[in-house]
Biopython code that builds the backbone (N, CA, C, O; Angstrom):
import numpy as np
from Bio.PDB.StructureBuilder import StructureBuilder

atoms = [
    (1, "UNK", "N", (54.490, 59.644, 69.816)),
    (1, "UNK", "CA", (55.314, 60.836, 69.835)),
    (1, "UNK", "C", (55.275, 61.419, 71.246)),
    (1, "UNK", "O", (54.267, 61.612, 71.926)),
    (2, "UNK", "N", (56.696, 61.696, 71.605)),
    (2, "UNK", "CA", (56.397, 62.473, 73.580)),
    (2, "UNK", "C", (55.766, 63.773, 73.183)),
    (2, "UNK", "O", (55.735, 64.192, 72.026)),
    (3, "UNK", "N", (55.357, 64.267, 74.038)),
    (3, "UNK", "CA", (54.957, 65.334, 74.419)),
    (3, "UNK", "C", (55.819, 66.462, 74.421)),
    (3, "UNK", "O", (56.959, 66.194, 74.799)),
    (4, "UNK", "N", (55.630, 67.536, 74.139)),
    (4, "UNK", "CA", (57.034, 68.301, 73.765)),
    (4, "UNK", "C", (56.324, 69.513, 75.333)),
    (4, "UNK", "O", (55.111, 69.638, 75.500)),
    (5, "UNK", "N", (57.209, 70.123, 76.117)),
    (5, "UNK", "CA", (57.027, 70.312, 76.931)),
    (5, "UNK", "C", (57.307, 71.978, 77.107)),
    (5, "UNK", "O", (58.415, 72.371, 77.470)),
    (6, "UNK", "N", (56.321, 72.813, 76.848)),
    (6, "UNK", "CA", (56.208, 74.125, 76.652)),
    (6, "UNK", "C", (56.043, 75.087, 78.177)),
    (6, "UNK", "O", (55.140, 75.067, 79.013)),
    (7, "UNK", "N", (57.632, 76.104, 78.101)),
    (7, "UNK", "CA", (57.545, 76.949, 79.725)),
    (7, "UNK", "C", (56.369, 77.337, 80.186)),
    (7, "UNK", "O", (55.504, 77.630, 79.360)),
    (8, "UNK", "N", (56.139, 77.407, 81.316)),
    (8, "UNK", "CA", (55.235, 77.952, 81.431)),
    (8, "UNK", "C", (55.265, 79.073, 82.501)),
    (8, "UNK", "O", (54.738, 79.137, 83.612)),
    (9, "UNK", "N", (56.180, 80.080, 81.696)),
    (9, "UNK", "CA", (56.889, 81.038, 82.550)),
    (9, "UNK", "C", (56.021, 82.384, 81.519)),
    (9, "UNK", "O", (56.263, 83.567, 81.760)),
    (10, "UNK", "N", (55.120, 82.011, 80.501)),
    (10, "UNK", "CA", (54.809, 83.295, 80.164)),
    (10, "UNK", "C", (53.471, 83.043, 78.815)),
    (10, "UNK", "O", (53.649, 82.391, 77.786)),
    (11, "UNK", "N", (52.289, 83.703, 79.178)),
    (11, "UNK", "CA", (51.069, 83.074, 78.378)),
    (11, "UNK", "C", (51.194, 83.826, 76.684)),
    (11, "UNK", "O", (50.286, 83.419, 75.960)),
    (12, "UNK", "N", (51.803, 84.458, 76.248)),
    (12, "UNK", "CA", (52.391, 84.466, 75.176)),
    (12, "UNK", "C", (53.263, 83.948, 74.534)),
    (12, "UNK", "O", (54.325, 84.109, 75.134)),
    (13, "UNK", "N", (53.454, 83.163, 73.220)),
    (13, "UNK", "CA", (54.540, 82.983, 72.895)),
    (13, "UNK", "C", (54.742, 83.433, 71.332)),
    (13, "UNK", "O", (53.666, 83.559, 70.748)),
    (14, "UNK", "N", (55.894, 83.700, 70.544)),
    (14, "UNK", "CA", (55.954, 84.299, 69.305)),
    (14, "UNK", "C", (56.250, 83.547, 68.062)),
    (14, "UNK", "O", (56.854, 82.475, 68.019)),
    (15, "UNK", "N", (55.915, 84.005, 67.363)),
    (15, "UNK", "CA", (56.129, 83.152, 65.902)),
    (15, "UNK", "C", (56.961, 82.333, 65.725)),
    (15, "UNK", "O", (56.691, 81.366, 65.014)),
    (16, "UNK", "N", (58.345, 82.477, 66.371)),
    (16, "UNK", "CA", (59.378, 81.440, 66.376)),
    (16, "UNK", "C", (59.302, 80.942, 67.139)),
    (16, "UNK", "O", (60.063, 79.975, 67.100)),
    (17, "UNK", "N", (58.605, 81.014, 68.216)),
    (17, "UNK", "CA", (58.530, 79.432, 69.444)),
    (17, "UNK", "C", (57.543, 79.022, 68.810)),
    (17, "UNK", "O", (57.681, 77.804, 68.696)),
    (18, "UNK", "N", (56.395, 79.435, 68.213)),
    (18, "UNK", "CA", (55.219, 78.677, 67.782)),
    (18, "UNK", "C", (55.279, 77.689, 66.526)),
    (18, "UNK", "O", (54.435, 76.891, 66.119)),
    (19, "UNK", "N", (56.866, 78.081, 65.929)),
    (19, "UNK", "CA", (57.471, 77.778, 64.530)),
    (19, "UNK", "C", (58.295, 76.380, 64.684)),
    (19, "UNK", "O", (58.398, 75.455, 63.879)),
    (20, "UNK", "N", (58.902, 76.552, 66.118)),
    (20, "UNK", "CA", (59.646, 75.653, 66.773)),
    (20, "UNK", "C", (59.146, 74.943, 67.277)),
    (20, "UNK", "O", (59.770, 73.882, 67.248)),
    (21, "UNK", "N", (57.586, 74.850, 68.194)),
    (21, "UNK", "CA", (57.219, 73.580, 68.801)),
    (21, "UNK", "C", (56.525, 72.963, 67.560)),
    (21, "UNK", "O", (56.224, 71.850, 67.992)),
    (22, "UNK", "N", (56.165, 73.006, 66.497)),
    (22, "UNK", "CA", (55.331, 72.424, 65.227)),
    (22, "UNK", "C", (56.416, 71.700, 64.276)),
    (22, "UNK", "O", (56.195, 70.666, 63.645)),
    (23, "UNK", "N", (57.940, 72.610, 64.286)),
    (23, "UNK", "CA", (58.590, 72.321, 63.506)),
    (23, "UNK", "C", (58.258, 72.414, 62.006)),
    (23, "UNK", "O", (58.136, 71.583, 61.107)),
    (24, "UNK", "N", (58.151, 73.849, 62.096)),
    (24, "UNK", "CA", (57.721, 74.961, 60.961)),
    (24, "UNK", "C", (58.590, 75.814, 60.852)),
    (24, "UNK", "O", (59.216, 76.156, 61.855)),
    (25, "UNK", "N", (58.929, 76.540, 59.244)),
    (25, "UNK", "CA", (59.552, 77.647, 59.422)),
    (25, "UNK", "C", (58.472, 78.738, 59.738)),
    (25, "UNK", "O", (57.271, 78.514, 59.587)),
    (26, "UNK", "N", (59.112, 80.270, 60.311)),
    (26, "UNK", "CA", (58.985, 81.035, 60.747)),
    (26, "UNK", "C", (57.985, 81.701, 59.049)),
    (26, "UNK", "O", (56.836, 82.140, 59.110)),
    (27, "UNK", "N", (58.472, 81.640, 58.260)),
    (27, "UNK", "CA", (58.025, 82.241, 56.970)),
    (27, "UNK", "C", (56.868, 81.189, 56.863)),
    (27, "UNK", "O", (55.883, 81.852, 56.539)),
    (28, "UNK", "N", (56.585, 80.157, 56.952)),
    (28, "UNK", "CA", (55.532, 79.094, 56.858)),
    (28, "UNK", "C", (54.053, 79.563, 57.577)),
    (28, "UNK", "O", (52.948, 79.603, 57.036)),
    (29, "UNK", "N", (54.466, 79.949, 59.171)),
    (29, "UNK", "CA", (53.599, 80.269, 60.093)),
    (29, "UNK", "C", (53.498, 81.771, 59.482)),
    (29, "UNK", "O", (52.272, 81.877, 59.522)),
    (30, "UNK", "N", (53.942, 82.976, 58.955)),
    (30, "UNK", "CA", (53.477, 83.869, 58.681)),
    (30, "UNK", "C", (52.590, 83.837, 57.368)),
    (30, "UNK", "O", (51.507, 84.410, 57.243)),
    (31, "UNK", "N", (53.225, 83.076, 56.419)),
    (31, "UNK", "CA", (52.158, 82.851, 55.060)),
    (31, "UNK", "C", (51.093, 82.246, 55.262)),
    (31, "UNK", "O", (50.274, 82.264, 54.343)),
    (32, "UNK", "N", (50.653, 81.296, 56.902)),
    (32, "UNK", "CA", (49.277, 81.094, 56.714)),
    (32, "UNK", "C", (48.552, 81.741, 57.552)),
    (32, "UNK", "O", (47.393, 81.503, 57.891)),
    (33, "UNK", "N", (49.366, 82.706, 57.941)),
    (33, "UNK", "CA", (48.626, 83.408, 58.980)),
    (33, "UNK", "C", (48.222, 84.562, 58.085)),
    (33, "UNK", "O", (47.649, 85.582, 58.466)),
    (34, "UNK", "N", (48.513, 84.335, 57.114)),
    (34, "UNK", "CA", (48.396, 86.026, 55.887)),
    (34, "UNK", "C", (47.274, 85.089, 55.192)),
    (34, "UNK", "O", (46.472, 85.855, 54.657)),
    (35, "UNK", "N", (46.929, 83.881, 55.003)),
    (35, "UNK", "CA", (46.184, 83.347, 54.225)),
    (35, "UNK", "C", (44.811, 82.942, 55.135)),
    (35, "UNK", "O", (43.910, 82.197, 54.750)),
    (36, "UNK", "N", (44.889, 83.598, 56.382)),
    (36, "UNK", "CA", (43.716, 83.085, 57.082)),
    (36, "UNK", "C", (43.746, 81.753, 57.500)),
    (36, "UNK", "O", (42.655, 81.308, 57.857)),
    (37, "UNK", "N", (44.814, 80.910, 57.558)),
    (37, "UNK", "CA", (44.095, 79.784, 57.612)),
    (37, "UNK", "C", (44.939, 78.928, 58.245)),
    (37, "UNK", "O", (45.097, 77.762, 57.883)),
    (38, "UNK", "N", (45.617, 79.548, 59.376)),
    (38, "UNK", "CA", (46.383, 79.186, 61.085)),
    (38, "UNK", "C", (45.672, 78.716, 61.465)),
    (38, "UNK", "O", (44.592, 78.999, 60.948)),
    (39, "UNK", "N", (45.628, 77.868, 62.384)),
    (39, "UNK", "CA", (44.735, 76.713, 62.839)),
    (39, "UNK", "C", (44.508, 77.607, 64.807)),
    (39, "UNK", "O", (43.592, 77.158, 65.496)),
    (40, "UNK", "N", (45.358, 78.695, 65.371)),
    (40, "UNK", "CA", (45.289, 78.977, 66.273)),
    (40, "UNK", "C", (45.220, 80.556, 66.226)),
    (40, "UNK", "O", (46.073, 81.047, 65.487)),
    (41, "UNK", "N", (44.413, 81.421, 66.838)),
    (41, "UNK", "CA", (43.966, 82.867, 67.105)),
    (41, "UNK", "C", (44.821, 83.225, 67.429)),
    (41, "UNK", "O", (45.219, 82.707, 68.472)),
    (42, "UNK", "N", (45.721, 84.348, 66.800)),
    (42, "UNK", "CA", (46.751, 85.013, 67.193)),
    (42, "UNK", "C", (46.153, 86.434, 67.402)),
    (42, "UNK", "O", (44.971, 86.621, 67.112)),
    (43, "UNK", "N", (47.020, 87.573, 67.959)),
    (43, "UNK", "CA", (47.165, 88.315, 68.890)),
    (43, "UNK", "C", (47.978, 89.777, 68.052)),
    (43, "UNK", "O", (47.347, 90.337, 68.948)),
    (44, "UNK", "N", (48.571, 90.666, 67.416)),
    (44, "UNK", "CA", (49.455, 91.982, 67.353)),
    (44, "UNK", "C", (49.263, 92.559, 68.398)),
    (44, "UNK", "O", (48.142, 92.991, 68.667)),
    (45, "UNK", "N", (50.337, 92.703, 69.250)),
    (45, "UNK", "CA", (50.962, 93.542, 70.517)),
    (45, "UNK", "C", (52.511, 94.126, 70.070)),
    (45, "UNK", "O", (53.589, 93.592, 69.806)),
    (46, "UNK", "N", (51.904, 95.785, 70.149)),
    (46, "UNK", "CA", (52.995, 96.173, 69.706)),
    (46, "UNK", "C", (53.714, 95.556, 68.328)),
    (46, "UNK", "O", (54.875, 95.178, 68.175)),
    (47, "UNK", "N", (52.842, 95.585, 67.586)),
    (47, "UNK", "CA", (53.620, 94.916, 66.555)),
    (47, "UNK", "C", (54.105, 93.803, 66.188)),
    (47, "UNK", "O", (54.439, 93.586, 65.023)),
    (48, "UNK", "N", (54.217, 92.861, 67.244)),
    (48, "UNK", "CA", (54.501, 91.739, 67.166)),
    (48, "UNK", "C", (53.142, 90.725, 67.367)),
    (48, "UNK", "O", (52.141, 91.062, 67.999)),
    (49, "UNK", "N", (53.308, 89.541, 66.759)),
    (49, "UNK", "CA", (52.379, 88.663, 66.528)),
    (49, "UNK", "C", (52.720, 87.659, 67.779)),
    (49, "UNK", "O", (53.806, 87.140, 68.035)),
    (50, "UNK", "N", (51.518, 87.542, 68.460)),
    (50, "UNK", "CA", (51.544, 86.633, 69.467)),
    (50, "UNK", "C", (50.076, 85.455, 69.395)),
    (50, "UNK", "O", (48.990, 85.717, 68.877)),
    (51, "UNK", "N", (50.486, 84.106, 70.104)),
    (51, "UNK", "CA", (49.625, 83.150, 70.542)),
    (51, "UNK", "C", (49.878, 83.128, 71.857)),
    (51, "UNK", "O", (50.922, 83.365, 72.466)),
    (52, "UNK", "N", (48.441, 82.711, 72.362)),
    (52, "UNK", "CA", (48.296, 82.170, 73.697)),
    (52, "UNK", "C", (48.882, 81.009, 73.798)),
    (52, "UNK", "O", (49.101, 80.334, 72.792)),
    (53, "UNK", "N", (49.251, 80.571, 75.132)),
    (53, "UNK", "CA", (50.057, 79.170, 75.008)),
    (53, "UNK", "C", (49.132, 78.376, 75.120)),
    (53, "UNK", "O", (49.265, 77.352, 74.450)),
    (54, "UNK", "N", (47.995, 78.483, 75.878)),
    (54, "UNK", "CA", (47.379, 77.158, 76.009)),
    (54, "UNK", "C", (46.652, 76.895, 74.377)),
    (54, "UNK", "O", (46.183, 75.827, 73.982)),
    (55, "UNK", "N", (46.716, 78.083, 73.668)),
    (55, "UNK", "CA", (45.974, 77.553, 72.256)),
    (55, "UNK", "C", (47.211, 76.687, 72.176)),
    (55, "UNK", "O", (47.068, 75.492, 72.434)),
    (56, "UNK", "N", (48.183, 77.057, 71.912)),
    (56, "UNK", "CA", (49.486, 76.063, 71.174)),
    (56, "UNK", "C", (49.440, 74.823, 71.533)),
    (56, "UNK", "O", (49.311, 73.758, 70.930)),
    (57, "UNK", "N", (49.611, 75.241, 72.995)),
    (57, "UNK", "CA", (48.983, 73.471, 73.757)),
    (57, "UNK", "C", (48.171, 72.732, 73.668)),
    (57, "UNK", "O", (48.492, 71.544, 73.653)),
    (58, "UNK", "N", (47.097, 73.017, 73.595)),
    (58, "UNK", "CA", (45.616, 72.165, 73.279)),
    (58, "UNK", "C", (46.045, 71.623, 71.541)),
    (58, "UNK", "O", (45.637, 70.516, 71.191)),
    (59, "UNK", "N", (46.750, 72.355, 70.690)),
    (59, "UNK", "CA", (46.320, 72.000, 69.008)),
    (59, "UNK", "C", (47.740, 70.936, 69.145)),
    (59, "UNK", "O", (48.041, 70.149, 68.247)),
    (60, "UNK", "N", (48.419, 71.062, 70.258)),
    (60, "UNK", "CA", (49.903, 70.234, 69.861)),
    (60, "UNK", "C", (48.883, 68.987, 70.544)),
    (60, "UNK", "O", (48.586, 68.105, 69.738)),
    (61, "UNK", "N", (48.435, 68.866, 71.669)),
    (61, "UNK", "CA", (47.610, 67.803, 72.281)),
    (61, "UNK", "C", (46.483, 66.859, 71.423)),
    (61, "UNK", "O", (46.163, 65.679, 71.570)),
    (62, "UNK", "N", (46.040, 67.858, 70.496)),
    (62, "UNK", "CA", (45.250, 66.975, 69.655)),
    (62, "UNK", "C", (43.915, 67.831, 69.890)),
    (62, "UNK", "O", (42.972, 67.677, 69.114)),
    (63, "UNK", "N", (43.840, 68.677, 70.890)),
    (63, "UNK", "CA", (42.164, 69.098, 70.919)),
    (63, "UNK", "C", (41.536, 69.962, 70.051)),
    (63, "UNK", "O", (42.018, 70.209, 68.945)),
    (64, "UNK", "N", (40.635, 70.383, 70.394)),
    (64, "UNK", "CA", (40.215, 71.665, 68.891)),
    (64, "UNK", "C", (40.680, 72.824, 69.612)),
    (64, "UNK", "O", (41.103, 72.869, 70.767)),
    (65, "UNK", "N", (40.570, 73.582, 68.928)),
    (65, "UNK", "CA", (40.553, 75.015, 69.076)),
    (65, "UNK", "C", (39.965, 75.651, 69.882)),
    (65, "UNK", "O", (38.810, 75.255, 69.719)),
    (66, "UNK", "N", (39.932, 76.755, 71.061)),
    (66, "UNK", "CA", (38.826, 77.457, 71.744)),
    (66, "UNK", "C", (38.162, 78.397, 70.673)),
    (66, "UNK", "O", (38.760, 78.818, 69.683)),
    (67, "UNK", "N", (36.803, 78.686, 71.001)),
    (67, "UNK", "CA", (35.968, 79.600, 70.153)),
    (67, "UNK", "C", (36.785, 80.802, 70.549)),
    (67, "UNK", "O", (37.484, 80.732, 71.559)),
    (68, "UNK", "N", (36.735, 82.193, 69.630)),
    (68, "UNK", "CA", (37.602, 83.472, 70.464)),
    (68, "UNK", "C", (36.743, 83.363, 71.572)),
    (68, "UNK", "O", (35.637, 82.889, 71.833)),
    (69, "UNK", "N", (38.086, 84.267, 72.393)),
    (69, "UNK", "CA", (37.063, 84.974, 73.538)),
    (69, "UNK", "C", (37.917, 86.044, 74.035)),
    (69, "UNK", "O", (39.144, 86.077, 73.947)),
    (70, "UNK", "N", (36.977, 87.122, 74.689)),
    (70, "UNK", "CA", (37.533, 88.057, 75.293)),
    (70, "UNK", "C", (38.943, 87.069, 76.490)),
    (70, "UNK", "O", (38.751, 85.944, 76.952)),
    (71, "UNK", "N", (39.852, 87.667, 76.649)),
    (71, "UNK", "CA", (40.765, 87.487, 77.609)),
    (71, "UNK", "C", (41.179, 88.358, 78.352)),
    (71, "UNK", "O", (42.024, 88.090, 79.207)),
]
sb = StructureBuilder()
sb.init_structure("model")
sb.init_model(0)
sb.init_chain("A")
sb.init_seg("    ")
for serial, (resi, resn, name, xyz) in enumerate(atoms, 1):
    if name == "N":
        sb.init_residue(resn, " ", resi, " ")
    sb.init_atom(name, np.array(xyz, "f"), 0.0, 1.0, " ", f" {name:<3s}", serial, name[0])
structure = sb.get_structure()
């Protein structure tokens, strides 16, 4: 499978890009994110739900997860 190739114009990205590089619906990524059991540490800013990109990147790559950490 290629590599799917994520901007790197901004270290947030939102439920629907995170929905779109997995090829998930948007309602999919919120029901497991309500069930605990997202595979990547998300973020509420302002209300909106955010991931770091390099989490997205590393779990699309195959690696594990980072432990949290302050950022």
């Amino acid at each position: 499978m290629p590599r799917q190739v994520i901007p790197r114009t901004k270290p947030f990205m939102s439920v629907s890009e995170v929905a779109t590089v997995f090829c998930i619906s948007k309602a999919t990524v919120h029901r497991s994110l309500k069930k605990g059991d997202f595979p990547i540490r998300h973020f509420v800013i302002n209300g909106a739900t955010r991931f770091m990109r390099r989490d997205v990147q590393a779990l699309l790559y195959g690696e594990p997860p980072e432990p949290d950490q302050a950022f």
